[in-house]
DSSP file (Angstrom, degrees, kcal/mol; ACC not computed):
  #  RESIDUE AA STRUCTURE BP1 BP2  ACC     N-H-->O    O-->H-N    N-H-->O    O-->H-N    TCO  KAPPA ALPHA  PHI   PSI    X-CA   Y-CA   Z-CA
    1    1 A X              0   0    0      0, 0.0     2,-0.4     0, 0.0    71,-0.2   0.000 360.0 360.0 360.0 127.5   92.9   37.6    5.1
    2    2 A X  E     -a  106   0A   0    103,-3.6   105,-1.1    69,-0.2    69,-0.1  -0.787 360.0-163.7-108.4 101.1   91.8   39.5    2.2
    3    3 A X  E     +a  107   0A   0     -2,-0.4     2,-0.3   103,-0.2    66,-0.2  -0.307  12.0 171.2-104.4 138.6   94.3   39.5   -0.9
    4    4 A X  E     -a  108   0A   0    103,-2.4   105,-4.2    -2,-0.1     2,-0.6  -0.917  12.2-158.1-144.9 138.9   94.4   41.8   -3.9
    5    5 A X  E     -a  109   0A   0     62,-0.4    61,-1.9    -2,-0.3   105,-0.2  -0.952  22.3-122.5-141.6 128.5   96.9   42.3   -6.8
    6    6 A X        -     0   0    0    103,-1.7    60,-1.5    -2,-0.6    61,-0.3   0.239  33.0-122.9 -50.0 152.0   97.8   45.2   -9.3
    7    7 A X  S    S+     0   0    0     58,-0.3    58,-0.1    59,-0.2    -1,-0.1   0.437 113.7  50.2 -98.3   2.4   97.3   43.6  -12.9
    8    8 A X  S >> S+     0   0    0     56,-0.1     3,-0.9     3,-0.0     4,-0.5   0.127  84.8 138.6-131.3  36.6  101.3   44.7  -13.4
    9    9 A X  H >>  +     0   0    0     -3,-0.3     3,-1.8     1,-0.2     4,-1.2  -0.064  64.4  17.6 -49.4 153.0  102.9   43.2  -10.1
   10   10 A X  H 34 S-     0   0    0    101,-0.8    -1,-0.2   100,-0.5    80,-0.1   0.612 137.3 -54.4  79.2 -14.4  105.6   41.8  -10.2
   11   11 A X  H <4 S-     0   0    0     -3,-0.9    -1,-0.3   100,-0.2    -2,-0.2   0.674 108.8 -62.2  92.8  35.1  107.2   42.9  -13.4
   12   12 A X  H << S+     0   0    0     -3,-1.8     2,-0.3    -4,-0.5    -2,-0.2   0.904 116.1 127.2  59.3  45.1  103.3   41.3  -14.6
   13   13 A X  S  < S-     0   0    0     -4,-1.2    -1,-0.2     1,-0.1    77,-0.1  -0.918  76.4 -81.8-104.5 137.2  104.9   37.8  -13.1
   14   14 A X        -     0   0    0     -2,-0.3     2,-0.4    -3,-0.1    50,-0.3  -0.014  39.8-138.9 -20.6 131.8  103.5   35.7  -10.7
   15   15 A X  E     -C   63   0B   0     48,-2.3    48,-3.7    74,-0.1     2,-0.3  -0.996  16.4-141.8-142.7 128.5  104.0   36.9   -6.8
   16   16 A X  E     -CD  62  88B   0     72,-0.5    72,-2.0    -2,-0.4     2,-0.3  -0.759  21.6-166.9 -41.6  90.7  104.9   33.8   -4.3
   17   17 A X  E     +CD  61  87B   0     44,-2.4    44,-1.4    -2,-0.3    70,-0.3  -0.938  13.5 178.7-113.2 147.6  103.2   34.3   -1.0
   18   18 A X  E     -CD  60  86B   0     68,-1.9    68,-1.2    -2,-0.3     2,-1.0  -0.899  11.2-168.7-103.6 116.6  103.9   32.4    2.3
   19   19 A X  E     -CD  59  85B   0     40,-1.6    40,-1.8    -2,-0.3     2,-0.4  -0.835  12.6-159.1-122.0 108.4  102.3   33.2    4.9
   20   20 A X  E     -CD  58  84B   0     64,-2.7    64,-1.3    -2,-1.0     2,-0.6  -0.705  11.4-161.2 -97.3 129.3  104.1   31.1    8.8
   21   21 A X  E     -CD  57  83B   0     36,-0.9    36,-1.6    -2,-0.4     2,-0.5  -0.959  24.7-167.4-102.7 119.0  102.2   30.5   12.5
   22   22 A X  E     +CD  56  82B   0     60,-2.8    59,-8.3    -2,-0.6    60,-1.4  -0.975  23.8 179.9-125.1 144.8  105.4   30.2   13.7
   23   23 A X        +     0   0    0     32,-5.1    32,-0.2    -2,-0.5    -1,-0.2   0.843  60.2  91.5-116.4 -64.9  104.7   28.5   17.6
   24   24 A X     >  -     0   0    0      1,-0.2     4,-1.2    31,-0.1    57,-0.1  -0.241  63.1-157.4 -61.2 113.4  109.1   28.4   18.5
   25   25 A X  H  > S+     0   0    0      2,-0.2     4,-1.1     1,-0.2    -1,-0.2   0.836  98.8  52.4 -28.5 -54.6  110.3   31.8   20.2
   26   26 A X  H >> S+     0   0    0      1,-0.2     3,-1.4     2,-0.2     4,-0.9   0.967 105.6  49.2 -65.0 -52.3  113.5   30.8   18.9
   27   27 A X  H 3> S+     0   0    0      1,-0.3     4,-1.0     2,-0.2     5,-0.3   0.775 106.4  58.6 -68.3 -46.8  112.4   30.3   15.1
   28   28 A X  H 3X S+     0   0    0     -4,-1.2     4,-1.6     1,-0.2    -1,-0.3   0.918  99.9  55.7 -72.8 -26.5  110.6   33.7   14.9
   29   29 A X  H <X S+     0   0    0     -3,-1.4     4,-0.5    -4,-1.1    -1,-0.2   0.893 113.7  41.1 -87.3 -22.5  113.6   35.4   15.8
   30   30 A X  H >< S+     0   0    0     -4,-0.9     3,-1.9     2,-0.2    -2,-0.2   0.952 111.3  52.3 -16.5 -99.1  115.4   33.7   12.7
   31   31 A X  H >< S+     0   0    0     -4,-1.0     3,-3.1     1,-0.3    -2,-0.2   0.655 105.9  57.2  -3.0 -59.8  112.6   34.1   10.3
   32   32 A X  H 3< S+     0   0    0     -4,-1.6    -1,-0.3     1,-0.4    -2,-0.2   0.714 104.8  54.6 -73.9 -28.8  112.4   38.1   11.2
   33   33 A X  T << S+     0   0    0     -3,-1.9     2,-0.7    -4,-0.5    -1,-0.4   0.397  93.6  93.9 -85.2 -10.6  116.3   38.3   10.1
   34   34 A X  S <  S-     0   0    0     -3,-3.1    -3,-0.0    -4,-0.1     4,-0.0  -0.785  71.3-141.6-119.4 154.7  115.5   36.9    7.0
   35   35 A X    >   -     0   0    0     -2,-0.7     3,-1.0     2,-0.1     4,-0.2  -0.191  41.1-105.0 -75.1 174.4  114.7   39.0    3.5
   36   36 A X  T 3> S+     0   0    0     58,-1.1     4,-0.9    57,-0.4    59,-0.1   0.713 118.1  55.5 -90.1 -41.1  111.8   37.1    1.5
   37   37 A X  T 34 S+     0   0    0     56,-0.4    -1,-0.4     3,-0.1    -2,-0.1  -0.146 100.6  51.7 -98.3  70.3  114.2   35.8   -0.9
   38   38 A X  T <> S+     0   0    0     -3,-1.0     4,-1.0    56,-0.1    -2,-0.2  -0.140 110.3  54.9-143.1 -21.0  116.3   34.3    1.4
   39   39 A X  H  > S+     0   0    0      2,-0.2     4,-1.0    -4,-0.2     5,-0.1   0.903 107.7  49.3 -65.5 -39.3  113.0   32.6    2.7
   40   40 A X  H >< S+     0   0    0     -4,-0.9     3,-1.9     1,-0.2     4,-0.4   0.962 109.2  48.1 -71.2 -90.8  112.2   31.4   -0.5
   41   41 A X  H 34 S+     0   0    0      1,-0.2    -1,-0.2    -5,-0.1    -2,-0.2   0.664 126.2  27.8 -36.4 -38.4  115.4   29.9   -1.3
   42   42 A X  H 3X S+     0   0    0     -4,-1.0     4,-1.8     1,-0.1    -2,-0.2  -0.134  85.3 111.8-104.7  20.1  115.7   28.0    2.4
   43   43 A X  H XX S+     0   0    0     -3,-1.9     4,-1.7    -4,-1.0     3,-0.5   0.992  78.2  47.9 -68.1 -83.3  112.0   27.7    2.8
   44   44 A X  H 34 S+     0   0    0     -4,-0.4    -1,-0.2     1,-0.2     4,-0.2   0.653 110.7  53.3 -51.2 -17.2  112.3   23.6    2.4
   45   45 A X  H 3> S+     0   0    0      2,-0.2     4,-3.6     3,-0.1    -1,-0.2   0.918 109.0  47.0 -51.7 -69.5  115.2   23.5    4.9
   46   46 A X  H <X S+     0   0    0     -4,-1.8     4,-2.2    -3,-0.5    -2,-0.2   0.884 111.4  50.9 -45.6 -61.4  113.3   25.3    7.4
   47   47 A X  H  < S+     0   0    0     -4,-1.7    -1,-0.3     1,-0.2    -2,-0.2   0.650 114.4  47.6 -52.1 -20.0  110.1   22.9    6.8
   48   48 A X  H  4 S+     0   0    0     -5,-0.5     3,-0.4    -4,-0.2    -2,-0.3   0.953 113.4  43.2 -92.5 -41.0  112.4   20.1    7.2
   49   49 A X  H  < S+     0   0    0     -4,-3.6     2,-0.2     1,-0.3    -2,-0.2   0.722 124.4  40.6 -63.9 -38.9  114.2   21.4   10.5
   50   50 A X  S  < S+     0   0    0     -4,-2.2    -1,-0.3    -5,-0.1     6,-0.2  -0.901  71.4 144.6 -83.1  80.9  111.0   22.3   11.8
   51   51 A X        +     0   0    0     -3,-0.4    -1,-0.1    -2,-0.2    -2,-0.1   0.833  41.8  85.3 -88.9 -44.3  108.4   19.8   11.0
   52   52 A X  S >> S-     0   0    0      1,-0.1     3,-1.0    -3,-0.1     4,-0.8   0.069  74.7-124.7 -75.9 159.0  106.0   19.6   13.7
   53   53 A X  T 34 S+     0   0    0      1,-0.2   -30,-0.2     2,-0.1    -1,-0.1   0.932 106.3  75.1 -66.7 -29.0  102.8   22.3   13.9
   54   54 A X  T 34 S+     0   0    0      1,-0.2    -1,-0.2   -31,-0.1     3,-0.1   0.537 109.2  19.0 -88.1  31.5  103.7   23.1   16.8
   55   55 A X  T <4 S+     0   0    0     -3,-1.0   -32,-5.1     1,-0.3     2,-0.2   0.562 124.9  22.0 -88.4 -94.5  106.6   25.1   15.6
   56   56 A X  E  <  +C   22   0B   0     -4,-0.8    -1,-0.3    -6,-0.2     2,-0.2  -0.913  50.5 177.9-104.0 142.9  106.0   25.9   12.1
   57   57 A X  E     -C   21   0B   0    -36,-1.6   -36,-0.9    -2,-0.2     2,-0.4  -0.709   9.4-166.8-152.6 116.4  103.3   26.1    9.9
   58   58 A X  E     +C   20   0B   0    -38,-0.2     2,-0.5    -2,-0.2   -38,-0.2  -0.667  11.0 175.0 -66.2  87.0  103.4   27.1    6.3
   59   59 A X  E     -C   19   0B   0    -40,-1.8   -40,-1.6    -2,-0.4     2,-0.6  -0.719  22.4-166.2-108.2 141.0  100.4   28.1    3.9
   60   60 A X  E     +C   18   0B   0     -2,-0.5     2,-0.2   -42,-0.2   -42,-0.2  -0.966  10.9 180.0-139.7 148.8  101.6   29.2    0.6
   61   61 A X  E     -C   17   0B   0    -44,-1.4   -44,-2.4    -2,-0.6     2,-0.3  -0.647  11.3-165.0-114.5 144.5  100.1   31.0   -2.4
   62   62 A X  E     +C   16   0B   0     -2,-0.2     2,-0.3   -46,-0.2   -46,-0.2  -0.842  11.8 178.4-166.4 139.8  100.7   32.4   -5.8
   63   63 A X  E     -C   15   0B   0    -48,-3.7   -48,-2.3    -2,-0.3     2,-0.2  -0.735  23.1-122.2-113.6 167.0   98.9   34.6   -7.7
   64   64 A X    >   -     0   0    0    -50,-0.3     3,-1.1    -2,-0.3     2,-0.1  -0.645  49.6 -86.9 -98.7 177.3   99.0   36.4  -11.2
   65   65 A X  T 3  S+     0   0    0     -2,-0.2   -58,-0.3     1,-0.2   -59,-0.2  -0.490 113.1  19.7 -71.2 139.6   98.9   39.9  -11.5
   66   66 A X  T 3  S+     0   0    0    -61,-1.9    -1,-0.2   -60,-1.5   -59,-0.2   0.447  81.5 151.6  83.8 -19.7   94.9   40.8  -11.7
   67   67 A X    <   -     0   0    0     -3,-1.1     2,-0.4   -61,-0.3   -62,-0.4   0.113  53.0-125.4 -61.0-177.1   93.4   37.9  -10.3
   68   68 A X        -     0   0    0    -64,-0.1     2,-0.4     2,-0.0   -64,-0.1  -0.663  38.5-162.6-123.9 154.4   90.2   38.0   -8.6
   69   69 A X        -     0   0    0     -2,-0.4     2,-0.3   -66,-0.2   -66,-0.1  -0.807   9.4-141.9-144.2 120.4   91.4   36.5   -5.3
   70   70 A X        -     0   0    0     -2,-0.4    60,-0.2    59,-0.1   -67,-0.2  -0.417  35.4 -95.5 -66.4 131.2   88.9   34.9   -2.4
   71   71 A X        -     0   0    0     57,-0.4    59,-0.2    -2,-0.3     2,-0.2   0.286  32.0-132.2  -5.4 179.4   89.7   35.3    1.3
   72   72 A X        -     0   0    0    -71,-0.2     2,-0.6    57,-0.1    59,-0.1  -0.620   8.6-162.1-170.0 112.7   91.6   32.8    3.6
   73   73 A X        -     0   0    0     57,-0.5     2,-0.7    -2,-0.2    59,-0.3  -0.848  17.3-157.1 -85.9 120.9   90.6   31.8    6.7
   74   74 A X        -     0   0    0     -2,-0.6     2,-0.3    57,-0.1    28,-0.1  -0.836  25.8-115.6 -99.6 123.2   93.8   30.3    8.4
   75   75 A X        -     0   0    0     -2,-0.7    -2,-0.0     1,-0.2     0, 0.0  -0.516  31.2-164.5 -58.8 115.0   93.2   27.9   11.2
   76   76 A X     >  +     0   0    0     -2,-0.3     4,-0.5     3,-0.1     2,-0.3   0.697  30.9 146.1 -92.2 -48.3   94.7   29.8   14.5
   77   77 A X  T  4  +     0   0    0      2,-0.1     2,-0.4     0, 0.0    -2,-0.0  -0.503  67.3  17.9-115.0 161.4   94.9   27.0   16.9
   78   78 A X  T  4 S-     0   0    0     -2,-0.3     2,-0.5     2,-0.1   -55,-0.0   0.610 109.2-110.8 -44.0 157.4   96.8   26.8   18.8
   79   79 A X  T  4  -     0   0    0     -2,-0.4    -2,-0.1     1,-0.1    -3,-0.1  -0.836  24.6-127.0 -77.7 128.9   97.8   30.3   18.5
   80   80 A X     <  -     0   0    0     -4,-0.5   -57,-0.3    -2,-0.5     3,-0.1   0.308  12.7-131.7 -53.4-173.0  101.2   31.2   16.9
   81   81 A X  S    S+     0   0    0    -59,-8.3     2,-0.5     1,-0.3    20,-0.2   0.505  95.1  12.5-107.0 -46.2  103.4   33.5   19.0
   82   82 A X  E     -D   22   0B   0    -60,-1.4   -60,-2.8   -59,-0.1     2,-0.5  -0.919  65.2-146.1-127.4 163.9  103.9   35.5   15.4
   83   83 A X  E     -DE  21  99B   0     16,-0.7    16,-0.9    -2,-0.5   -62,-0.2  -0.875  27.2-161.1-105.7  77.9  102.2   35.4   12.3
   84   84 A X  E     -DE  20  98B   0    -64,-1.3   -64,-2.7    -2,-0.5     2,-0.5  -0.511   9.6-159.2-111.6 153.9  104.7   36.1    9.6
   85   85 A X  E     +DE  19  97B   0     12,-1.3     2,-0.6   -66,-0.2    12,-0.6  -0.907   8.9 178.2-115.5 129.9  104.3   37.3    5.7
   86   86 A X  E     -DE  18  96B   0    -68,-1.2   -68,-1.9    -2,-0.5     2,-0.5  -0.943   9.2-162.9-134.9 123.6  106.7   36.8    3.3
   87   87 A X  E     -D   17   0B   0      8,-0.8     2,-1.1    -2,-0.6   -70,-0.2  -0.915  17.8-142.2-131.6 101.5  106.1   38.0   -0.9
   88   88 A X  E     +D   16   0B   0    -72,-2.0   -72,-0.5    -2,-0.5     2,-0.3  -0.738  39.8 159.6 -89.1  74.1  108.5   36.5   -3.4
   89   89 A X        -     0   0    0     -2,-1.1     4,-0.1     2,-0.2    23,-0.1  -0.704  45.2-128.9-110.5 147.2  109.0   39.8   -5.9
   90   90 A X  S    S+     0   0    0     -2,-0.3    -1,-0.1   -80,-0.1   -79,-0.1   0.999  89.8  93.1 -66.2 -53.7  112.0   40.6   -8.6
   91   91 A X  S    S-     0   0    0      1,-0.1     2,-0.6    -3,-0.1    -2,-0.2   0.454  90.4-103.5 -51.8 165.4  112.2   43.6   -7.0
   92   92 A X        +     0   0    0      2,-0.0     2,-0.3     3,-0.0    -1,-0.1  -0.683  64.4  98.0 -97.3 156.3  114.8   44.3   -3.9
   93   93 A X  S    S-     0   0    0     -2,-0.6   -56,-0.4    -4,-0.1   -57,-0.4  -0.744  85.0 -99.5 152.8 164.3  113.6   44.3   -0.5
   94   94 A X        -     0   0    0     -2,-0.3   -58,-1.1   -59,-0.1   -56,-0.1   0.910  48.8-173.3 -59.2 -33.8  113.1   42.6    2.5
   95   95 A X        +     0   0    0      1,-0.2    -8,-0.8   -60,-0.1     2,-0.3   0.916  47.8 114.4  21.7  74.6  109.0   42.0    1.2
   96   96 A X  E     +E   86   0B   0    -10,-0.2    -1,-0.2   -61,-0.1     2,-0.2  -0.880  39.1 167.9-141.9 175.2  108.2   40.5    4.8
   97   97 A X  E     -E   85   0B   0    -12,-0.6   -12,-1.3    -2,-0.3     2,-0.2  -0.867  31.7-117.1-164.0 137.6  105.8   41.7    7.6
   98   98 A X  E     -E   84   0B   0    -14,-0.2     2,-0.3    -2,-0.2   -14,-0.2  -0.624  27.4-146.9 -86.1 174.7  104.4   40.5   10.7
   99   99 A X  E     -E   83   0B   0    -16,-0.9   -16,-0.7    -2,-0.2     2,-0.5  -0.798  23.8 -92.4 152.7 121.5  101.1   40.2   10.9
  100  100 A X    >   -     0   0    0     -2,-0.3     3,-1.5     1,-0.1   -18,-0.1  -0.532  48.3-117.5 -43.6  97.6   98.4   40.7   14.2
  101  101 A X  T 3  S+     0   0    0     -2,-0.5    -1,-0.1     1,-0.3     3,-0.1  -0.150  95.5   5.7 -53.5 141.0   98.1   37.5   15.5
  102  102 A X  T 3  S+     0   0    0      1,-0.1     2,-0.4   -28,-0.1    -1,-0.3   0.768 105.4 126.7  57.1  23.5   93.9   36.3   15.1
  103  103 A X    <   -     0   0    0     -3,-1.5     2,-0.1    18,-0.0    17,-0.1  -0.865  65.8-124.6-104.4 146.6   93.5   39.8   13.1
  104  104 A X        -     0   0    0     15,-0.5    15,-0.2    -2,-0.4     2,-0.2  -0.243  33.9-161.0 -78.4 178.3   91.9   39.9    9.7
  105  105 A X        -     0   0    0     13,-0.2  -103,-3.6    15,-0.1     2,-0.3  -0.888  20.2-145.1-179.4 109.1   94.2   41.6    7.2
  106  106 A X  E     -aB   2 117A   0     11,-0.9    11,-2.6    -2,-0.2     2,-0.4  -0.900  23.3-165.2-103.6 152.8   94.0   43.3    3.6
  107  107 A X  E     -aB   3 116A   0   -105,-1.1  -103,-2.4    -2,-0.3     2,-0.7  -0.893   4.4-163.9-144.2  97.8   96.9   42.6    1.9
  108  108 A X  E     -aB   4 115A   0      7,-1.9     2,-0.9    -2,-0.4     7,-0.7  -0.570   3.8-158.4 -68.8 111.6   97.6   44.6   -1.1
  109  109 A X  E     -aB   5 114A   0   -105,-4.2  -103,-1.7    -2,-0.7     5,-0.3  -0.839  18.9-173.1-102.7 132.5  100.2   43.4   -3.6
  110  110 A X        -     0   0    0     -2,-0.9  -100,-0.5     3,-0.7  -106,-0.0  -0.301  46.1 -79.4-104.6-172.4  101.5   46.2   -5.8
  111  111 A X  S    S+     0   0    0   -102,-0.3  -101,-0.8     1,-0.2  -100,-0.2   0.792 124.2   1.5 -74.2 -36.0  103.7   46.4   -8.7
  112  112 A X  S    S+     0   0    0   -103,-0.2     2,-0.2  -102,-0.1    -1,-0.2   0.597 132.4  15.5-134.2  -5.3  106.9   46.0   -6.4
  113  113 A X        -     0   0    0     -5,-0.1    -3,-0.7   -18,-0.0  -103,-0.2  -0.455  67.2-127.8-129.6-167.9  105.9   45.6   -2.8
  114  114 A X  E     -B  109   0A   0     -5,-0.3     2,-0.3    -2,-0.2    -5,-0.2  -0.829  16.6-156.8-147.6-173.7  102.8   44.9   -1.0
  115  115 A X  E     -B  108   0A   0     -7,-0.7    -7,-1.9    -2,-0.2     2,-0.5  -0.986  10.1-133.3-152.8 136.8  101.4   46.9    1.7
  116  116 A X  E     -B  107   0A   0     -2,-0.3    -9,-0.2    -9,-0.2     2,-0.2  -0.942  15.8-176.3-121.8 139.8   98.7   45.7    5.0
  117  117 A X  E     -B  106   0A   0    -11,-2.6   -11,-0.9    -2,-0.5     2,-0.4  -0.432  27.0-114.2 -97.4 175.9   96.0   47.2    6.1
  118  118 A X        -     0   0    0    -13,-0.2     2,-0.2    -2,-0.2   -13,-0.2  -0.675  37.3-156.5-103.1-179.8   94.0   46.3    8.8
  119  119 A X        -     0   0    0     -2,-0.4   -15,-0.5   -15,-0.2     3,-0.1  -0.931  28.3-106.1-154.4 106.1   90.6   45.2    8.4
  120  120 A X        -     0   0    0     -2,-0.2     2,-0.3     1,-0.2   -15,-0.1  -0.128  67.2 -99.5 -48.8 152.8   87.0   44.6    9.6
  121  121 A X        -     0   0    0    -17,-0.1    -1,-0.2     1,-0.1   -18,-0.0  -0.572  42.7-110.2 -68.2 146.0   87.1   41.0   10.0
  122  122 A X        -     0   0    0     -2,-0.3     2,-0.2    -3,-0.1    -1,-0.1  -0.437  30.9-174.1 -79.6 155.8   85.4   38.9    6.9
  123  123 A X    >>  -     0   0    0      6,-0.0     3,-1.7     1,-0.0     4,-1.4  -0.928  38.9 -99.2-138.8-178.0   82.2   36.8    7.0
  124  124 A X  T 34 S+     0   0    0      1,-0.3     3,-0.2    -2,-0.2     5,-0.2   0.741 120.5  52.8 -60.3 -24.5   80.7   34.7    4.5
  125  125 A X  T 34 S+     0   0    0      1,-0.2    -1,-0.3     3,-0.1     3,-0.2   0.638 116.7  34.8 -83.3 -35.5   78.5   37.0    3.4
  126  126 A X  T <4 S+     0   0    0     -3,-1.7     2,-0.3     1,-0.3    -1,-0.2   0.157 123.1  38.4-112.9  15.4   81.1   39.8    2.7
  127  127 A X  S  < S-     0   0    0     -4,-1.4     2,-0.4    -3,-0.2    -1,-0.3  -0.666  70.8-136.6-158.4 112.9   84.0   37.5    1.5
  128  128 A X        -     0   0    0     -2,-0.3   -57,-0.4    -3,-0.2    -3,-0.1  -0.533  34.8-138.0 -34.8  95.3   84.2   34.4   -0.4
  129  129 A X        -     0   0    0     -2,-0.4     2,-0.3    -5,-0.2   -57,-0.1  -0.276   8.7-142.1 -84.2 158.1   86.5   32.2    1.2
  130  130 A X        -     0   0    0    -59,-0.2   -57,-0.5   -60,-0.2     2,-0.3  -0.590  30.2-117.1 -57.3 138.3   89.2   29.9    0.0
  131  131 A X              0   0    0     -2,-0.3   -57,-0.1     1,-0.1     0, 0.0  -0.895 360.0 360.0 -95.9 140.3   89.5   26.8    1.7
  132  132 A X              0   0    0     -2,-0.3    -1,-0.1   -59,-0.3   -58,-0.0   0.701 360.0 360.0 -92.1 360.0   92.9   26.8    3.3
């Protein structure tokens, strides 16, 4: 995953990312019904209800507006049944997306949304990774 963010996201505030390998059939169809804040707010519920990996598993981010941001390779297996995004922004909207399971990703964050592209996959050589 390759991340980049507008130097005035966010109303120039921090932007909240989560990114779920959700493994439960049942749990994705949940998740997909809910707006990004209404993740956010029930995000620790969720982690608690669902504990195991082989449900949910949650890597979460936050950037500022402008940051330089390295790659993230997210460890795939097993391999979810969806891959889900969620963006914690003032602004209204759902700010989720699913995501290509095992697909690299550019993931743009803009002043009030974000937006994904697809992507050549990264290597070390052409992205710096994160460790996840």
């Amino acid at each position: 995953m390759r991340t980049d963010i507008t130097p005035t996201a966010n109303q120039n505030q921090p932007v909240a990312v989560d990114v779920l390998l959700v493994r439960n059939k049942d749990l994705i169809k949940q998740l997909m019904a809910l707006s990004a804040a209404d993740w956010f707010e029930k995000r620790a519920q969720f982690t608690r209800d669902y504990p195991g990996a082989n449900d949910l598993v949650v890597y979460h981010r936050e950037w500022v507006p402008g940051q330089i941001i390295p790659c993230s390779n997210l460890p795939l297996r097993p391999m979810p049944r969806a891959t889900i995004l969620f963006a914690n922004y003032f602004s209204k909207g759902d700010h989720r997306a699913r995501l290509v399971n095992g697909k690299s990703a550019a993931i743009h964050l803009m002043d009030e949304d974000f937006e994904i592209m697809p992507m050549a996959n990264c290597s070390k050589t052409s992205c710096p990774v994160e460790a996840p």
